[in-house]
Residue frames as qw, qx, qy, qz and C-alpha x, y, z in Angstrom:
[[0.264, 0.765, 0.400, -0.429, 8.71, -8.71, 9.07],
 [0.536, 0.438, 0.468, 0.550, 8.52, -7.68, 5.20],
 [0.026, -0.766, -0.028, 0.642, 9.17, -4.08, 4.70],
 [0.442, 0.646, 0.576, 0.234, 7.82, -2.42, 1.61],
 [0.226, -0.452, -0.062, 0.861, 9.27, 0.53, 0.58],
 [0.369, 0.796, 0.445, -0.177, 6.53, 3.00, -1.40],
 [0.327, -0.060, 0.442, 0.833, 6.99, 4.32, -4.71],
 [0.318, 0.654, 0.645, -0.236, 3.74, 6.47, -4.99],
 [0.219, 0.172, 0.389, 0.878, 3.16, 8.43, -8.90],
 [0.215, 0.813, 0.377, -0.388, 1.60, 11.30, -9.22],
 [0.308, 0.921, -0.147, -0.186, 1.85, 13.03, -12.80],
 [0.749, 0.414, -0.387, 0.344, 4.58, 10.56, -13.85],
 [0.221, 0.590, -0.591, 0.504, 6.80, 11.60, -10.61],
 [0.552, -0.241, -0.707, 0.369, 7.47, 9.57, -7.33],
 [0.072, -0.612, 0.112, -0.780, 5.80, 11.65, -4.62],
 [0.021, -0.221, -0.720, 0.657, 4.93, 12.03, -0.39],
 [0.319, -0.706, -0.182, -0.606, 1.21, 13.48, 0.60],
 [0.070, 0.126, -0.651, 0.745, 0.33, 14.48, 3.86],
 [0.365, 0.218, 0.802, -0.418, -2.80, 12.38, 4.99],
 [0.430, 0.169, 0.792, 0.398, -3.42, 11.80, 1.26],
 [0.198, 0.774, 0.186, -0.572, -4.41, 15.13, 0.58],
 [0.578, 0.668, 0.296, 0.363, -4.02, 16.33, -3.27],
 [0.284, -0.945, -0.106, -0.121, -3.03, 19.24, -2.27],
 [0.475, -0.768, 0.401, -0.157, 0.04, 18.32, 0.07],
 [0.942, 0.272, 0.155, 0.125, 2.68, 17.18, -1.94],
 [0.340, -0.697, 0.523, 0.354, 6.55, 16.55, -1.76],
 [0.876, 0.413, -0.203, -0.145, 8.24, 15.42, -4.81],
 [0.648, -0.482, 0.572, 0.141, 11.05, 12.75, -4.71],
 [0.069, -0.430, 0.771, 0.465, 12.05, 12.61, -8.34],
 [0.370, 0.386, -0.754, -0.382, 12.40, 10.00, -10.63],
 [0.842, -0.348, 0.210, -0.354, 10.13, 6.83, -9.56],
 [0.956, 0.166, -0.190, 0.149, 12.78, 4.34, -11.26],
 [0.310, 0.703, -0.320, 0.555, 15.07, 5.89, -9.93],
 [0.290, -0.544, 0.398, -0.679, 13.89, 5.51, -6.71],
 [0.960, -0.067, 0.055, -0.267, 12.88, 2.18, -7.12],
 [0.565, 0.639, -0.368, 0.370, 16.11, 1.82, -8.17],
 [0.161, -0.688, 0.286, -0.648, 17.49, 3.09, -4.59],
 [0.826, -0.213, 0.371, -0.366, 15.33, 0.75, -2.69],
 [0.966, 0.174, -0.160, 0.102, 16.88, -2.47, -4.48],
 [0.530, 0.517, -0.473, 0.477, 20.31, -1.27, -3.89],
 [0.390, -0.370, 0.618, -0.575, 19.23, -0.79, -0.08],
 [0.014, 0.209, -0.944, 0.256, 18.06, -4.49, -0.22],
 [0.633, 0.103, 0.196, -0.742, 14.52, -3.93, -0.43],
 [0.319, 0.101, 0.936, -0.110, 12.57, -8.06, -0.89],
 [0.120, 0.631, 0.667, 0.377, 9.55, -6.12, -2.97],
 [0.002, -0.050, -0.086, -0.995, 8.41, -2.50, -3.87],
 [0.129, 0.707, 0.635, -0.283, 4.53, -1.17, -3.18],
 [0.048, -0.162, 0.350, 0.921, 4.15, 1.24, -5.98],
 [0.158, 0.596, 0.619, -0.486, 0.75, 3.16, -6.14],
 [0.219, 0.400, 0.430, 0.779, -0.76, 4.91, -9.14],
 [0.211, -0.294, -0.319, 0.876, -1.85, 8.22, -7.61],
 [0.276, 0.122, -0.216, -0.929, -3.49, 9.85, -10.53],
 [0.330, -0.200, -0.868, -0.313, -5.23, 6.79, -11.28],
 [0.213, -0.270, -0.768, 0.540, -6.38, 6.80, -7.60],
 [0.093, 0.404, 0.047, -0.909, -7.67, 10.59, -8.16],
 [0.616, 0.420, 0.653, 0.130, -9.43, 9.69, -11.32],
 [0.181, 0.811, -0.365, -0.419, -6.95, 11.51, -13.71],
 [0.631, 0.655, -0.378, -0.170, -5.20, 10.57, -16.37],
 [0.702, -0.523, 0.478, 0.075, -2.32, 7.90, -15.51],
 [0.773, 0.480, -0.405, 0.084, 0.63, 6.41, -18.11],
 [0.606, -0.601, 0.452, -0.258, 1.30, 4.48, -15.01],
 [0.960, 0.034, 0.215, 0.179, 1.42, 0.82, -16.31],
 [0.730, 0.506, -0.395, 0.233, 4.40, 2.16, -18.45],
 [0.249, 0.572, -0.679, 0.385, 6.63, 3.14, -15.72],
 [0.875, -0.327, 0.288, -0.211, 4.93, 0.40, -13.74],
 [0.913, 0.393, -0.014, 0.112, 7.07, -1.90, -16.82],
 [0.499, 0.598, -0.445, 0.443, 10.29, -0.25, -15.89],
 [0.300, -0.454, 0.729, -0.416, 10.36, -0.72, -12.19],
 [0.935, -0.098, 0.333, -0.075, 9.20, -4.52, -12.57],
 [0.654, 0.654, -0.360, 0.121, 11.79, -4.25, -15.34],
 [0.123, 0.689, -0.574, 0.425, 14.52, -4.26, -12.26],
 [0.458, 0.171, -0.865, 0.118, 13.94, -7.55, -11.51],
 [0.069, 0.032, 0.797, -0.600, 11.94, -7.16, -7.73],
 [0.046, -0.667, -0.744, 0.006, 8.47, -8.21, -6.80],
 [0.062, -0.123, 0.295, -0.946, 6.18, -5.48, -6.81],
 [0.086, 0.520, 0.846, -0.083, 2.98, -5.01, -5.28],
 [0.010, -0.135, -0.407, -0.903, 0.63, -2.39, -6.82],
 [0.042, 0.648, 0.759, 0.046, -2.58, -0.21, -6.48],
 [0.019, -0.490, -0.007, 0.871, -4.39, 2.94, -6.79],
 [0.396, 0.419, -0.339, -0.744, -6.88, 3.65, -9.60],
 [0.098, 0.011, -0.979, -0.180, -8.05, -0.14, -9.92],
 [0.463, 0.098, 0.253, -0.844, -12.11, 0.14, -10.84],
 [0.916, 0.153, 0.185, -0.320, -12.82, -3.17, -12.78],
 [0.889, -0.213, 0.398, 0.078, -11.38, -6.34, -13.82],
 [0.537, 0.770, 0.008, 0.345, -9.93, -4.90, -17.47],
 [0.164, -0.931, 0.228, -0.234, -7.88, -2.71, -14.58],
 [0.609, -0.530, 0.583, -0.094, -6.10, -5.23, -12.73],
 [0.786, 0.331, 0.167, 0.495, -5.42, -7.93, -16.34],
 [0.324, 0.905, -0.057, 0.272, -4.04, -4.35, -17.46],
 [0.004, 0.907, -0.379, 0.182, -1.88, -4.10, -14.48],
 [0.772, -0.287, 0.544, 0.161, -0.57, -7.58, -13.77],
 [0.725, 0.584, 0.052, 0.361, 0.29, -7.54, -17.92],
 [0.076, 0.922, -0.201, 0.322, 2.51, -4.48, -16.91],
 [0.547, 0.322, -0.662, 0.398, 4.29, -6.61, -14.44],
 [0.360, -0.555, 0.440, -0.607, 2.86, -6.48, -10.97],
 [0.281, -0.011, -0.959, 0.024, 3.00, -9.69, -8.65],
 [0.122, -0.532, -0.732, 0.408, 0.30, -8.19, -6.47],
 [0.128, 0.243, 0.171, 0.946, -2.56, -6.24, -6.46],
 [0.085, -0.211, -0.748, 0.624, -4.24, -4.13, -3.99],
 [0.213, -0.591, -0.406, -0.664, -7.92, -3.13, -4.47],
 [0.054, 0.172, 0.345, -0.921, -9.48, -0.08, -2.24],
 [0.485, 0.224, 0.148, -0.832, -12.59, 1.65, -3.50],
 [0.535, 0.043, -0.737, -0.411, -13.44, -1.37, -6.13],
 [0.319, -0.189, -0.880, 0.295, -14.30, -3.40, -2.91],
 [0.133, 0.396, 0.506, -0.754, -16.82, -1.07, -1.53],
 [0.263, 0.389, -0.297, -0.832, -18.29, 0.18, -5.02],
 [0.663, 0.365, -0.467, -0.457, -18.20, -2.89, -6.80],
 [0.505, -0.550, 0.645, -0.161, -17.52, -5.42, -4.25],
 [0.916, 0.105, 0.367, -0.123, -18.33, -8.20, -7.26],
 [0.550, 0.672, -0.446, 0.219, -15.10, -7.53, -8.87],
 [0.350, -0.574, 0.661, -0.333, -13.58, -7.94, -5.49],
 [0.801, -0.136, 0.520, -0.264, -15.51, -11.55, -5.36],
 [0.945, 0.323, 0.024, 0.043, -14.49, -12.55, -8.95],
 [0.352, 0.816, -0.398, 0.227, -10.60, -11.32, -8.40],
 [0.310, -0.533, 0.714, -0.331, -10.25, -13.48, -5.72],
 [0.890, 0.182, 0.331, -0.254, -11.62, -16.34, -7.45],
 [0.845, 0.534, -0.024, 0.020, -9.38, -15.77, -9.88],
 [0.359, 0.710, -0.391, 0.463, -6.01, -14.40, -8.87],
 [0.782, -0.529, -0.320, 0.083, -6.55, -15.95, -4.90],
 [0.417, -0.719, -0.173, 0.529, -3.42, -14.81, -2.86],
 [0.348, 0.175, 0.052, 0.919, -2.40, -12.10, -5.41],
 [0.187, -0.637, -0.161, -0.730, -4.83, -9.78, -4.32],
 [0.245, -0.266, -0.505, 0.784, -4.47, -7.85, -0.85],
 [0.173, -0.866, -0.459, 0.100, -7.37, -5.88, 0.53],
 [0.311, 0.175, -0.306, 0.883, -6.51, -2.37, 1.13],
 [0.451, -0.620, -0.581, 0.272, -8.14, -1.38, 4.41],
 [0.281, 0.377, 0.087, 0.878, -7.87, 2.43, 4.31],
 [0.176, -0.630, -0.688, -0.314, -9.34, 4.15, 6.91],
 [0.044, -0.388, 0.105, -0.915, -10.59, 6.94, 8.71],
 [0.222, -0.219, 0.714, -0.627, -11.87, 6.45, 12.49],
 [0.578, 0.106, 0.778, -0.223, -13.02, 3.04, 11.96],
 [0.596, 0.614, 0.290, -0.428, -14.37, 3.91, 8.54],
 [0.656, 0.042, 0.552, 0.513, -13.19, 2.79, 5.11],
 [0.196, -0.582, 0.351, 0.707, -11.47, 5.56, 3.25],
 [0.695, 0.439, 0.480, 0.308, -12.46, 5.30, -0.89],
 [0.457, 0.790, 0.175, 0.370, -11.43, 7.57, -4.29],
 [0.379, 0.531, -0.218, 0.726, -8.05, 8.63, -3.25],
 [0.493, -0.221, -0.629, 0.559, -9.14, 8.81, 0.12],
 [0.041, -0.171, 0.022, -0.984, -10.86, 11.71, -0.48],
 [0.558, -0.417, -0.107, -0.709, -14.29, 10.29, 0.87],
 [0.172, 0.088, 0.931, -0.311, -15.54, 7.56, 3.93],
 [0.482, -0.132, -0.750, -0.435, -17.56, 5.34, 3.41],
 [0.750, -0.404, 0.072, -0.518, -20.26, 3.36, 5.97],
 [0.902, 0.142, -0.406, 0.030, -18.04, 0.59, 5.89],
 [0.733, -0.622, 0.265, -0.077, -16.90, -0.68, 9.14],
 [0.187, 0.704, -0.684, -0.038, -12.79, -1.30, 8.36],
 [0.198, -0.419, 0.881, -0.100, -12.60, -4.20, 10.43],
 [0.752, 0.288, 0.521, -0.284, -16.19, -6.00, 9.82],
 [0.664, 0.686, -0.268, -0.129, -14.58, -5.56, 5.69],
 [0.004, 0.599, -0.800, -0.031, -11.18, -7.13, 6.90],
 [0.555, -0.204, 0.757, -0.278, -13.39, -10.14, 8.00],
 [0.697, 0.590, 0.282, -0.295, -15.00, -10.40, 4.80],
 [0.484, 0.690, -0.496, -0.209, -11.83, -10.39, 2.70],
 [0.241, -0.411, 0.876, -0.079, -10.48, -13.37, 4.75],
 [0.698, 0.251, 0.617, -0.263, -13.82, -15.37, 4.53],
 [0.541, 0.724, -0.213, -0.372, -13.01, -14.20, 0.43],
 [0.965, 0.018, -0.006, 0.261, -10.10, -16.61, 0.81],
 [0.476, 0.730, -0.245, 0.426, -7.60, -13.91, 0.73],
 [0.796, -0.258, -0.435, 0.333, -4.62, -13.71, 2.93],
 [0.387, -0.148, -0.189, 0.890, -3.09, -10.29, 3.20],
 [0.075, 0.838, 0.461, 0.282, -4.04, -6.72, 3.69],
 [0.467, 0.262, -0.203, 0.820, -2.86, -3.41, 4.04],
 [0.273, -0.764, -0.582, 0.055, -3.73, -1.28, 6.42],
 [0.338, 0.146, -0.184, 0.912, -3.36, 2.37, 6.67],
 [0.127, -0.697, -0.315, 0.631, -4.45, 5.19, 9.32],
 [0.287, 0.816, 0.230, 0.447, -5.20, 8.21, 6.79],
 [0.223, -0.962, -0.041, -0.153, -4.90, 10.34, 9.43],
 [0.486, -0.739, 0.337, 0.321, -1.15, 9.73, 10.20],
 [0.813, 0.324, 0.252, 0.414, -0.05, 8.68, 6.49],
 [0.512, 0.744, 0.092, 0.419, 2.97, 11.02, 5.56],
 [0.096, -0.852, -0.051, -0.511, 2.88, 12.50, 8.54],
 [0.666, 0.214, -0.616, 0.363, 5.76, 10.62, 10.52],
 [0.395, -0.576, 0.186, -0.691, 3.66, 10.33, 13.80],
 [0.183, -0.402, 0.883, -0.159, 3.74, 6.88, 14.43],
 [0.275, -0.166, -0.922, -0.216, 2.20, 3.81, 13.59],
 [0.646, -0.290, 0.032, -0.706, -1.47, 3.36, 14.88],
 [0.165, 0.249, -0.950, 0.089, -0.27, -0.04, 16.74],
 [0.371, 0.242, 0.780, -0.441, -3.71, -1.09, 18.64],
 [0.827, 0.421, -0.056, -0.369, -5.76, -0.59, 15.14],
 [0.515, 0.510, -0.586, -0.361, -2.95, -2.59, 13.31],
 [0.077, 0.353, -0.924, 0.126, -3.15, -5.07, 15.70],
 [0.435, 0.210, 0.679, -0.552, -6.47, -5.51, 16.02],
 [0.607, 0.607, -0.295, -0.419, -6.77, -5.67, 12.27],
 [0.035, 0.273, -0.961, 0.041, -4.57, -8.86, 12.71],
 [0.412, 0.047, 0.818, -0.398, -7.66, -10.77, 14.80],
 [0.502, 0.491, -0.004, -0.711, -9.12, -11.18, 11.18],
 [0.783, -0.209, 0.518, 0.274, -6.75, -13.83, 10.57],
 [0.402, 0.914, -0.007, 0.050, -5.51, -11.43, 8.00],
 [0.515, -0.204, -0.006, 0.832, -1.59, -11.14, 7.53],
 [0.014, -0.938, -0.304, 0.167, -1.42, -7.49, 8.02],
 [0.643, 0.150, 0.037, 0.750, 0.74, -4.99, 6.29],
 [0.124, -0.741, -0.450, 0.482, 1.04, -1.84, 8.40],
 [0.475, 0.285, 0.127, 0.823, 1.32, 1.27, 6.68],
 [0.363, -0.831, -0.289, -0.308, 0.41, 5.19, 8.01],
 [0.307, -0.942, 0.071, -0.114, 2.39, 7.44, 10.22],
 [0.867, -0.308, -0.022, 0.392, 5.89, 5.02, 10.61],
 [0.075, -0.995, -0.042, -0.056, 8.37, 7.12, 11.73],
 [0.197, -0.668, 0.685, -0.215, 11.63, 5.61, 13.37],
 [0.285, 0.343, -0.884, 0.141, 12.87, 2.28, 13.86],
 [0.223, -0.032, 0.665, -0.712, 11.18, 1.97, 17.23],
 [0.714, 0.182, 0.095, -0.669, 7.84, 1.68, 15.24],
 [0.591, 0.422, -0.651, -0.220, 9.07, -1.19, 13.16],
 [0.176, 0.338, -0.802, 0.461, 10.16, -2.72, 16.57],
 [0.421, 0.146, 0.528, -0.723, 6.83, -2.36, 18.17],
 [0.754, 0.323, -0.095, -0.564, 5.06, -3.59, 15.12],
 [0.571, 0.247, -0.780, 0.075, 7.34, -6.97, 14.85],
 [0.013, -0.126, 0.880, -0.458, 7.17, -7.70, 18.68],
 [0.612, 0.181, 0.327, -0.696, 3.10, -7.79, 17.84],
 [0.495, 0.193, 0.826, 0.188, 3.57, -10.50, 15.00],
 [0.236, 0.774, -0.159, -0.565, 3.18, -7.67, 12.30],
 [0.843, 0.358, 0.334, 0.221, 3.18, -9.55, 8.86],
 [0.447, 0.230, 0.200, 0.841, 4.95, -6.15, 7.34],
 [0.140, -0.828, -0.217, 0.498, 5.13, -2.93, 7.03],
 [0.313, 0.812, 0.267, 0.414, 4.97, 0.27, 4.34],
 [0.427, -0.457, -0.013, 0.780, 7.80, 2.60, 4.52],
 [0.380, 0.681, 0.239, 0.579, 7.58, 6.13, 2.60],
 [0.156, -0.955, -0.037, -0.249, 7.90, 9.27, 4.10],
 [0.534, -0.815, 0.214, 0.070, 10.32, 8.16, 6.51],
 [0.748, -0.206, 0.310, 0.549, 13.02, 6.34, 4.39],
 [0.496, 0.665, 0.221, 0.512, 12.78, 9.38, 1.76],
 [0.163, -0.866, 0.158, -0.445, 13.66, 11.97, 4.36],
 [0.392, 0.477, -0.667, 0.416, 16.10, 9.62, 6.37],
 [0.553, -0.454, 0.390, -0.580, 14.22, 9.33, 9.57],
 [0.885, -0.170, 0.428, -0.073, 14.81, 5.28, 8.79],
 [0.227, 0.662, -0.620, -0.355, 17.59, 3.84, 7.05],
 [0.868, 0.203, -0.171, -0.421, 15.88, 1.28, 4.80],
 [0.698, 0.342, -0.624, 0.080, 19.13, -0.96, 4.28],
 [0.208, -0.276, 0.589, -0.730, 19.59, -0.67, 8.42],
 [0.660, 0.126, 0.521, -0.526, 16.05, -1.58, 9.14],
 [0.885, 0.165, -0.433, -0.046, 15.85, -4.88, 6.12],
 [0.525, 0.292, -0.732, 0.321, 18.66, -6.15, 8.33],
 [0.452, -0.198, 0.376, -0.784, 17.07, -5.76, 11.47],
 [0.731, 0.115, 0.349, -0.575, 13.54, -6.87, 10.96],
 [0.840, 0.382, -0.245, -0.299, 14.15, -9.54, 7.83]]
């Protein structure tokens, strides 16, 4: 199981929310720095989220997107991606992947020509909120049915997708295992992400055939030790 450790910017700095609130924010520094961190712990590829973008503020993301691909690991990338100008912009900057959210509900014909064009580099992100897909920073739901949209990115030809619980993201409660696994039957590899807490989750999400899994909260505050769990699960 691939384990992604999160490098989310807000305002140029590497930060936590708590169920993606604005609002409810830890800072963790330096993002290259931290990206930085994660490589020395062994990390295989980085998930690194423009925040402000996401919010629809201001963002001089792509640069320090350019200095953590600068350090040599895959990353995969999203947040703030609203049309196809967005996503050339942020693969130029150096991402190997890139995840589109609210573009896929909004504009779903960017969705259909990015996956024509860019096939497995683009991952769904599946954001949601009891059953309901999550858009703009998570700050609204949509009518969209999470899983009936997972089925539709597969039939798109894509292969992965993230999936995160809103309601436990940050908030080191545990994984939502019966959505992430039922988010599998999409024939979606799934990357879990939302509430992991402890090892134990990691465990419980591999013995289900879990494609991967989104660490933040829990390796910035110790509650998993990243270089520990890569050796483990990889």
């Amino acid at each position: 199981m691939i384990l992604y450790p999160a490098i989310d910017i807000l305002n140029g700095r590497a930060v936590r929310l708590l169920h993606g609130k604005r609002g409810e924010v830890t800072d963790y520094g330096d993002p290259v720095d931290c990206a930085r961190r994660w490589a020395d712990a062994g990390a295989r590829i980085l998930h690194v989220v423009d925040l402000s973008g996401a919010f629809g503020e201001a963002s001089g993301f792509e640069k320090t997107l350019e200095r953590i691909a600068g350090l040599g690991l895959p990353v995969q990338s999203g947040g703030g991606l609203r049309s196809m100008e967005d996503i050339r912009r942020r693969f130029r900057a150096g991402t190997d992947r890139v995840v589109l959210g609210t573009v896929c509900v909004e504009q779903p014909e960017i969705l259909y020509e990015a996956a024509e064009k860019y096939h497995a580099k683009i991952v769904a992100g599946i954001d949601a909120a009891s059953g309901r897909l999550a858009v703009r920073g998570w700050t609204q739901v949509s009518d969209k049915d999470a899983f009936e949209f997972g089925c539709e990115a597969k039939a798109l030809g894509l292969t992965d997708a993230v999936f995160t619980d809103i309601g436990r993201d940050g908030a080191l409660v545990g994984v939502n295992l019966t959505d992430t696994v039922k988010m599998g039957e999409t024939g979606l590899n799934i990357i879990a992400s939302g509430g992991i807490r402890s090892i134990d989750d990691l465990r419980a999400l591999k013995a289900k055939g879990v494609y991967g899994a989104i660490l933040g909260r829990a390796i910035y505050t110790g509650t998993i030790d990243l270089a520990a769990a890569i050796g483990e699960m990889q």
